[in-house]
MIDOSE-1310 file (N, C-alpha, C; in nm, 2 decimals, decimal comma, always signed):
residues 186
xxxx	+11,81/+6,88/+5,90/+11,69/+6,91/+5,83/+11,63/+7,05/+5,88; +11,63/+7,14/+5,79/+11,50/+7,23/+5,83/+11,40/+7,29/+5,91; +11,37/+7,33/+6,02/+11,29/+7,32/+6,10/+11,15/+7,34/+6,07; +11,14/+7,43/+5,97/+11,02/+7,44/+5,90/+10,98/+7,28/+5,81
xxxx	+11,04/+7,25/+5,75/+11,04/+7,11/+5,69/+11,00/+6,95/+5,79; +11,06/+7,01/+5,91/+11,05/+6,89/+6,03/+10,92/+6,91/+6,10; +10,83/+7,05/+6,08/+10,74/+7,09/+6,15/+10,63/+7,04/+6,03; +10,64/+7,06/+5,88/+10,53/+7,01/+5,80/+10,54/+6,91/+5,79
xxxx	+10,63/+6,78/+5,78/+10,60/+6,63/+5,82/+10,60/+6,61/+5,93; +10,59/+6,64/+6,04/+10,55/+6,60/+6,17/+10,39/+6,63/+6,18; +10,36/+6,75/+6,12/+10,20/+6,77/+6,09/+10,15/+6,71/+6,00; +10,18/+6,63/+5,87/+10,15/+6,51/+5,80/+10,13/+6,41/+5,87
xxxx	+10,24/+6,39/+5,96/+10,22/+6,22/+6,07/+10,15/+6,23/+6,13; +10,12/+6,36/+6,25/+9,99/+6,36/+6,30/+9,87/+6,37/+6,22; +9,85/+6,41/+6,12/+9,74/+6,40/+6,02/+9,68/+6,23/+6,00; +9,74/+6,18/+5,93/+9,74/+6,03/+5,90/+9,71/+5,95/+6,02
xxxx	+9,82/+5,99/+6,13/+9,78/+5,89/+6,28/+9,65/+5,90/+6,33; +9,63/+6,10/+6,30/+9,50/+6,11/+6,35/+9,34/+6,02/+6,31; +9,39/+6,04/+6,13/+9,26/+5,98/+6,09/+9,25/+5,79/+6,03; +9,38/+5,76/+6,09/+9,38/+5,64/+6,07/+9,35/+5,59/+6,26
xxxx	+9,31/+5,61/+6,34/+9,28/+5,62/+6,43/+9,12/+5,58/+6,45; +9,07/+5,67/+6,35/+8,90/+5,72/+6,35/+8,85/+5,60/+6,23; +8,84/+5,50/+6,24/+8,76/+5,45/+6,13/+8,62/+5,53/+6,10; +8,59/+5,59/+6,22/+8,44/+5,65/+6,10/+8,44/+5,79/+6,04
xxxx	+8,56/+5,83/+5,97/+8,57/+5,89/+5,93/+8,54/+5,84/+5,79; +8,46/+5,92/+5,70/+8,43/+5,86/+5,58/+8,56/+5,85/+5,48; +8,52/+5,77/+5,37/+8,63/+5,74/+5,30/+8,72/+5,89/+5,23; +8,61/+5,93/+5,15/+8,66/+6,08/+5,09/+8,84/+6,14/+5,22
xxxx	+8,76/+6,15/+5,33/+8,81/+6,25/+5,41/+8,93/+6,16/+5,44; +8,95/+6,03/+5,49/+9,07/+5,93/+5,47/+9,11/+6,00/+5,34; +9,13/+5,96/+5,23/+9,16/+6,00/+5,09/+9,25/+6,10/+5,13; +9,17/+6,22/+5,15/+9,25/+6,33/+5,16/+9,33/+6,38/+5,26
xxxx	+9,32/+6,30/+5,35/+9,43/+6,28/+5,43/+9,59/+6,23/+5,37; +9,51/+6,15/+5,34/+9,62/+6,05/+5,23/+9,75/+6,16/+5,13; +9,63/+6,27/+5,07/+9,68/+6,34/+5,02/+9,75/+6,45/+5,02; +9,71/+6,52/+5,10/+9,74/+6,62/+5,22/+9,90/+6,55/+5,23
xxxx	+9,92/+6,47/+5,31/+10,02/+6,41/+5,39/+10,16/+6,38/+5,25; +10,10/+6,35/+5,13/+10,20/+6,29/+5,01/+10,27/+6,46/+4,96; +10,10/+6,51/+4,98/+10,19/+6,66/+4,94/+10,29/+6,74/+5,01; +10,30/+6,73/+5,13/+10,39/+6,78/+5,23/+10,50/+6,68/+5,21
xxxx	+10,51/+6,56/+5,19/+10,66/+6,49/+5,16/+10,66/+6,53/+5,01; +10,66/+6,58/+4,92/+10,69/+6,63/+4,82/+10,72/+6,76/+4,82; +10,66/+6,83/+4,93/+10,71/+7,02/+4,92/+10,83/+6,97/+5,01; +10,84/+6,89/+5,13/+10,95/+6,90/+5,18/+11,09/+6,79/+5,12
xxxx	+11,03/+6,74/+5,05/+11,11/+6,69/+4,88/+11,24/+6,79/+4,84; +11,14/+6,88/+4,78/+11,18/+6,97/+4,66/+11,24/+7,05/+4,77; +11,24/+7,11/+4,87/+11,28/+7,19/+4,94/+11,46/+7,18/+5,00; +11,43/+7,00/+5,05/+11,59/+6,96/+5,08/+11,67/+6,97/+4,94
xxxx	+11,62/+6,96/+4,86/+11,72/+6,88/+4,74/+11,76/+7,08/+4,67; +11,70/+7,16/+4,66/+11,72/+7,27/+4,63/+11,87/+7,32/+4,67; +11,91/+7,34/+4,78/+12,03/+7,40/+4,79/+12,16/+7,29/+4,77; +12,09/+7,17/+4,67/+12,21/+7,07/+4,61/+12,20/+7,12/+4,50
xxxx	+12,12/+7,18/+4,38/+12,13/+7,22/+4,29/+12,18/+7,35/+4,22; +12,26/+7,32/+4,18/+12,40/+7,42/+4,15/+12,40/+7,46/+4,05; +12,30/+7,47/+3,94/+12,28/+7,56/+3,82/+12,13/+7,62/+3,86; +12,11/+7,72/+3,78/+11,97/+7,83/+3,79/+11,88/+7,70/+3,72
xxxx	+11,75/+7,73/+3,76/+11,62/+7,63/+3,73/+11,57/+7,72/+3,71; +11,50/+7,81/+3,57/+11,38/+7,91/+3,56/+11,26/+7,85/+3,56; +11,14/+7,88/+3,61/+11,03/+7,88/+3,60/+10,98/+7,82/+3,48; +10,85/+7,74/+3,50/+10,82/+7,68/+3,36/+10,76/+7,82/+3,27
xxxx	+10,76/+7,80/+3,17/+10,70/+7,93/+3,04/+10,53/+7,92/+3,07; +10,45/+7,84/+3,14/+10,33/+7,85/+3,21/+10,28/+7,76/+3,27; +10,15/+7,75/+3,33/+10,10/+7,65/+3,43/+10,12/+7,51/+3,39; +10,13/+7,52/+3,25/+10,12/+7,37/+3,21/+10,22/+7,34/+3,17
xxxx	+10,31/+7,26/+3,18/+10,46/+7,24/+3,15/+10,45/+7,17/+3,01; +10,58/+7,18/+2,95/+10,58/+7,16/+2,82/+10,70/+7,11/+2,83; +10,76/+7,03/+2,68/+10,86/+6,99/+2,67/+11,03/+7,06/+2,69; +10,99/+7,21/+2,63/+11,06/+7,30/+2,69/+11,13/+7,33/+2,84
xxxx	+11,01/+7,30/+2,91/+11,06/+7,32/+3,03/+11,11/+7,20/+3,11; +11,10/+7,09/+3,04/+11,15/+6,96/+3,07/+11,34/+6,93/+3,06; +11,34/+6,98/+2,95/+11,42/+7,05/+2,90/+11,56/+7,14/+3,01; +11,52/+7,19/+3,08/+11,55/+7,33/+3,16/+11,59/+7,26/+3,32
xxxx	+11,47/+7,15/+3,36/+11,44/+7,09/+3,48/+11,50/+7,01/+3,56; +11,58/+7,00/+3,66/+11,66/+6,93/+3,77/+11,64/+6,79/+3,73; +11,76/+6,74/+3,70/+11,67/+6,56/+3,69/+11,79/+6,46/+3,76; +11,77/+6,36/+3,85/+11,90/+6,29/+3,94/+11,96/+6,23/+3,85
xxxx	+12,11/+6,22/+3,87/+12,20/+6,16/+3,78/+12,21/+6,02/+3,84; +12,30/+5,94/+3,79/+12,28/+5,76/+3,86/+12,37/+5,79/+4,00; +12,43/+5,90/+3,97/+12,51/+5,92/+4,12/+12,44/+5,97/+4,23; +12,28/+6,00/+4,17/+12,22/+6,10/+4,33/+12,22/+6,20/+4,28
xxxx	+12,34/+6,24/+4,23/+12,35/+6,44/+4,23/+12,22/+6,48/+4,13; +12,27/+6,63/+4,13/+12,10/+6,71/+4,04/+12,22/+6,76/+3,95; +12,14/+6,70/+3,84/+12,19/+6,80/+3,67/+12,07/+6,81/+3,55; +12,13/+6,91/+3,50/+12,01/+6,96/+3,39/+12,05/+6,83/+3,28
xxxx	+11,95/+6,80/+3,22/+11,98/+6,69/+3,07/+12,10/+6,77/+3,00; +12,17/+6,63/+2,97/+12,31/+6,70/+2,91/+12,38/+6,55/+2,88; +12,49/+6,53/+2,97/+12,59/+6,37/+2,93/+12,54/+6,27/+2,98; +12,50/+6,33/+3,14/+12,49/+6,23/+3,22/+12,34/+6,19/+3,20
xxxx	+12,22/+6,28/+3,18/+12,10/+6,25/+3,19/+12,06/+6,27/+3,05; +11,98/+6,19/+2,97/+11,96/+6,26/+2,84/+11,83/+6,22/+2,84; +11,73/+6,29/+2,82/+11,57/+6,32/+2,84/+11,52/+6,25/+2,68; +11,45/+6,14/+2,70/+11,43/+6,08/+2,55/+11,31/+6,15/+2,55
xxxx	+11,29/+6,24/+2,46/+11,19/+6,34/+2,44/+11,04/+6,29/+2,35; +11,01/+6,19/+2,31/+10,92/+6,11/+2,23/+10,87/+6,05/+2,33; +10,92/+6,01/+2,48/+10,86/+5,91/+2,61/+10,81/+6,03/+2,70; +10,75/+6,12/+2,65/+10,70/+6,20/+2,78/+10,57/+6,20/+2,77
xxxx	+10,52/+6,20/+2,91/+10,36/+6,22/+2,90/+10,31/+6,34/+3,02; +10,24/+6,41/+2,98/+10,19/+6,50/+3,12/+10,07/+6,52/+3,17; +10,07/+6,50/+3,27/+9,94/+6,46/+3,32/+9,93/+6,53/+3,54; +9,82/+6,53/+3,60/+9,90/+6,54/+3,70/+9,88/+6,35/+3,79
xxxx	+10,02/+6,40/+3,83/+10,02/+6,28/+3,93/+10,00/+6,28/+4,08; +9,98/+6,39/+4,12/+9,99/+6,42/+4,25/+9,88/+6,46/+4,30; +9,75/+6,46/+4,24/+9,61/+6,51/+4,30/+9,60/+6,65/+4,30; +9,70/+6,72/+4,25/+9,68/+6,91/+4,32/+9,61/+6,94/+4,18
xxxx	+9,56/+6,90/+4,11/+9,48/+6,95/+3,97/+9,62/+7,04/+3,87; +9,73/+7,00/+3,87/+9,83/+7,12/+3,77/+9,90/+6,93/+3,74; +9,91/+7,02/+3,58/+10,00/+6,90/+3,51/+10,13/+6,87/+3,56; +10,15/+6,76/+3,56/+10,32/+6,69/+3,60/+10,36/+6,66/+3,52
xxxx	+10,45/+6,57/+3,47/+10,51/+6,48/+3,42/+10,62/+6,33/+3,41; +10,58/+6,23/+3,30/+10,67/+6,14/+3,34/+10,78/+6,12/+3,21; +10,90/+6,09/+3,23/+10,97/+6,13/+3,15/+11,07/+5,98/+3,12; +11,08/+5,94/+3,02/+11,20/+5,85/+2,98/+11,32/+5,89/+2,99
xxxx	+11,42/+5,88/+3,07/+11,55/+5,97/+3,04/+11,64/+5,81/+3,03; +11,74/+5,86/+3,00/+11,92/+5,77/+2,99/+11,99/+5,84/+3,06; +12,05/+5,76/+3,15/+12,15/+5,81/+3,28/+12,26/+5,74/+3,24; +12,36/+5,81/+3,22/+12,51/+5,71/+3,23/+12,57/+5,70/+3,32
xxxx	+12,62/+5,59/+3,32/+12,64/+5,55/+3,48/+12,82/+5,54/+3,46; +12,91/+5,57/+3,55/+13,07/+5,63/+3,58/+13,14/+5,53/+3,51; +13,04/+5,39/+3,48/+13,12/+5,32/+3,38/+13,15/+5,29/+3,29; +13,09/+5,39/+3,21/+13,03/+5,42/+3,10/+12,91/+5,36/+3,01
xxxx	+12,86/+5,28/+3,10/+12,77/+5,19/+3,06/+12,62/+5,26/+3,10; +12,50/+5,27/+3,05/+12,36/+5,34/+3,07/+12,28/+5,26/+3,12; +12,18/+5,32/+3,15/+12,05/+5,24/+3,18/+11,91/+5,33/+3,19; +11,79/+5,29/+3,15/+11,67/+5,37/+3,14/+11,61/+5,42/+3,26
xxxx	+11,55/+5,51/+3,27/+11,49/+5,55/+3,42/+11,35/+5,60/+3,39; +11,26/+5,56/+3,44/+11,13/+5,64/+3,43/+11,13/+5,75/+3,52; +11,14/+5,85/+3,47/+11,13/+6,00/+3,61/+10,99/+6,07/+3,61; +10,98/+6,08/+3,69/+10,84/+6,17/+3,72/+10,90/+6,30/+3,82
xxxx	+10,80/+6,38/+3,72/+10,86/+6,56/+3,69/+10,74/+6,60/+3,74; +10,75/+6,70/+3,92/+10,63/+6,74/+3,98/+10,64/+6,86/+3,94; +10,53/+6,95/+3,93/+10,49/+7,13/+3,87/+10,50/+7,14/+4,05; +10,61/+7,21/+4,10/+10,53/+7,24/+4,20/+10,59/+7,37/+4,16
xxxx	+10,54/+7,48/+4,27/+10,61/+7,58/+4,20/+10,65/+7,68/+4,11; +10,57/+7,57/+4,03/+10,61/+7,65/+3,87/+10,71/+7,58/+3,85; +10,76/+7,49/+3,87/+10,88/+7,46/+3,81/+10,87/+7,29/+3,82; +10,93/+7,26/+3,72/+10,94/+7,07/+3,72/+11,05/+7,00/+3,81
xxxx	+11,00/+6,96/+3,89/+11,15/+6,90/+4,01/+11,08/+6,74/+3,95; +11,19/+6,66/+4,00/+11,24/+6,53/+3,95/+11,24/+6,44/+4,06; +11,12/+6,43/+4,10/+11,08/+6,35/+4,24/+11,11/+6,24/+4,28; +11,10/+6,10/+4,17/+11,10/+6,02/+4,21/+11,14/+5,94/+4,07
xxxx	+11,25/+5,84/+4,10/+11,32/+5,76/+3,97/+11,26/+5,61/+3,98; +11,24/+5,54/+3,88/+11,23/+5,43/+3,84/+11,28/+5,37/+3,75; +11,41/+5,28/+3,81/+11,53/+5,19/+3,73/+11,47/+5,11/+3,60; +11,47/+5,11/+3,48/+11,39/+5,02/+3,40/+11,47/+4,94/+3,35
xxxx	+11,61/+4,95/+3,31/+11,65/+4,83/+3,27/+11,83/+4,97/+3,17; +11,88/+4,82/+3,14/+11,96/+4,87/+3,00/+11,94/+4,92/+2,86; +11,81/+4,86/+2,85/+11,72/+4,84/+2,71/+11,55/+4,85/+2,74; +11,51/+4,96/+2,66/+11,36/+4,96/+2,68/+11,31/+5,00/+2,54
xxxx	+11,21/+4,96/+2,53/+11,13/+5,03/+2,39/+10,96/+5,07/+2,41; +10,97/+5,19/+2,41/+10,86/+5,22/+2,46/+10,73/+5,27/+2,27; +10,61/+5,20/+2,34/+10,56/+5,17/+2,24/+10,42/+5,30/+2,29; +10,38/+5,32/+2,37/+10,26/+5,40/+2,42/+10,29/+5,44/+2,55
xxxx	+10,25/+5,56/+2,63/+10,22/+5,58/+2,75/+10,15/+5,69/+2,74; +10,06/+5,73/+2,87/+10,01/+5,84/+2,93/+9,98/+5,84/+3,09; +9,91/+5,90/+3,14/+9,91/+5,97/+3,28/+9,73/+6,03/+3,25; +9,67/+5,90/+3,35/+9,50/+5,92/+3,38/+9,49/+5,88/+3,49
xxxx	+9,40/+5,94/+3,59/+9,38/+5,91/+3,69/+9,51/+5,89/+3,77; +9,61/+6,01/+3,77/+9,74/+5,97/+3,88/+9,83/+5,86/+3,83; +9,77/+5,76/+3,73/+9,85/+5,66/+3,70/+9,88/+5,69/+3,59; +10,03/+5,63/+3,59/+10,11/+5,64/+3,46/+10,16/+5,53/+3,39
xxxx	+10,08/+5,51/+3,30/+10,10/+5,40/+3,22/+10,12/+5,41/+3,10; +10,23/+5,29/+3,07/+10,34/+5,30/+2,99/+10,34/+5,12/+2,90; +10,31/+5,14/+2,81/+10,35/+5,00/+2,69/+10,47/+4,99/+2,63; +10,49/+4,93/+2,70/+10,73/+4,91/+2,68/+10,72/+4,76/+2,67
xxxx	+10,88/+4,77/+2,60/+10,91/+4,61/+2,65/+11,08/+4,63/+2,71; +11,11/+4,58/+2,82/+11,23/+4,60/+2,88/+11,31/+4,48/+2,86; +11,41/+4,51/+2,79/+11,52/+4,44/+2,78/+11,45/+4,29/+2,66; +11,49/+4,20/+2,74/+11,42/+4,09/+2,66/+11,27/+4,07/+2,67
xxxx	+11,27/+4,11/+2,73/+11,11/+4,10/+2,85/+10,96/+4,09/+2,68; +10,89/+4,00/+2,73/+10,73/+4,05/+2,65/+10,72/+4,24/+2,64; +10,69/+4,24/+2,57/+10,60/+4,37/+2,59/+10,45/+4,37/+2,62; +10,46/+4,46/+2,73/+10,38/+4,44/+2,85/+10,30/+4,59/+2,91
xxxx	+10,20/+4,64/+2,92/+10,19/+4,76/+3,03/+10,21/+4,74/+3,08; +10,27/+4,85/+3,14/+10,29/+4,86/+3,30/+10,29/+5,00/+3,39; +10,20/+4,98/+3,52/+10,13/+5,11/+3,52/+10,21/+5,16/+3,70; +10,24/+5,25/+3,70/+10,32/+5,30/+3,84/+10,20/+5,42/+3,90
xxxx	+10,24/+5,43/+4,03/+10,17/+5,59/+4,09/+10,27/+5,64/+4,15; +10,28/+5,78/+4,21/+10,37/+5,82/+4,27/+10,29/+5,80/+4,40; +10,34/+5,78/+4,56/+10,34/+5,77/+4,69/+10,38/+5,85/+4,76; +10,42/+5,96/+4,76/+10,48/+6,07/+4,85/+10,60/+6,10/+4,75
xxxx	+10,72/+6,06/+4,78/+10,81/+6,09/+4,70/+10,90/+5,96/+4,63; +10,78/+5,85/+4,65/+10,83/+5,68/+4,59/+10,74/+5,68/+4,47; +10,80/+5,60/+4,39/+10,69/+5,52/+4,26/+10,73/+5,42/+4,26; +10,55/+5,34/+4,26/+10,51/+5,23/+4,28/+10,46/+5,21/+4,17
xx	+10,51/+5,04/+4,15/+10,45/+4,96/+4,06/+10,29/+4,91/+4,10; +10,20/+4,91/+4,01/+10,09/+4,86/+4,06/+10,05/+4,73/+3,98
């Protein structure tokens, strides 16, 4: 790891230990601690996974990311590795919503993609696509199933909620956040 990378989450953990320590610290300033701390495991995210990515990533076309640049953007294959949408990842472009998820006030996004998996067999993933940088990195995956049909979603309040029905399942909302560099069902 990085030294610089080992030095901003070790200043995260002290951060968090610090103010989870202090109960009278008001809530707000907890909060942003919270925040603080999720953002530095996402700069040091995007930072390890960079020199796995083996094609050029350009810059989104502006602050607000578009489907274009979705398009363009690192997304994990079922294997782990990083590839642009193509065989292995195919970005279902009708399931995207942009919103931010991460508290920094710049749009993100969550994205439906199809991953095929070495056996030739697929499965659905909810990905959520962070602006950092200018550019959309592919933070954090959520397995949905073989079968989904997605009926509504958007991105309010950090949360990203989505009216699907998986596989056999009711159709159901169901709403996730991102955690640092995890998504959580809520």
């Amino acid at each position: 790891m990085n030294t610089a990378i080992a030095l901003l989450l070790q200043a995260a953990t002290s951060l968090l230990i610090g103010v989870g320590q202090n109960a009278n610290f008001p809530y707000a300033v907890r909060e942003q601690a919270v925040i603080t701390a999720e953002h530095a495991i996402q700069i040091s995210t995007q930072a390890e996974a960079i020199p796995s990515i083996s094609f050029s990533v350009p810059k989104n076309t502006s602050i607000w990311p578009t489907s274009s640049d979705l398009m363009q953007a690192p997304y994990r294959s079922a294997d782990g590795s990083w590839v642009p949408p193509g065989n292995s990842v195919q970005l279902m472009a009708p399931s995207t919503s942009f919103g931010d998820v991460n508290s920094d006030g710049i749009d993100d996004a969550a994205a439906i993609v199809k991953q095929t998996i070495k056996d030739g067999s697929s499965r659905y993933v909810l990905a959520v696509m962070l602006n950092q940088n200018n550019i959309l990195f592919n933070i954090a995956d959520l397995p949905l199933g073989p079968a989904v049909e997605i009926y509504s979603h958007n991105i309010q309040g950090n949360q990203i909620s989505i009216d699907m029905k998986i596989g056999d399942t009711v159709r159901a909302t169901y709403r996730y956040e991102l955690l640092g560099n995890q998504l959580i069902s809520l």
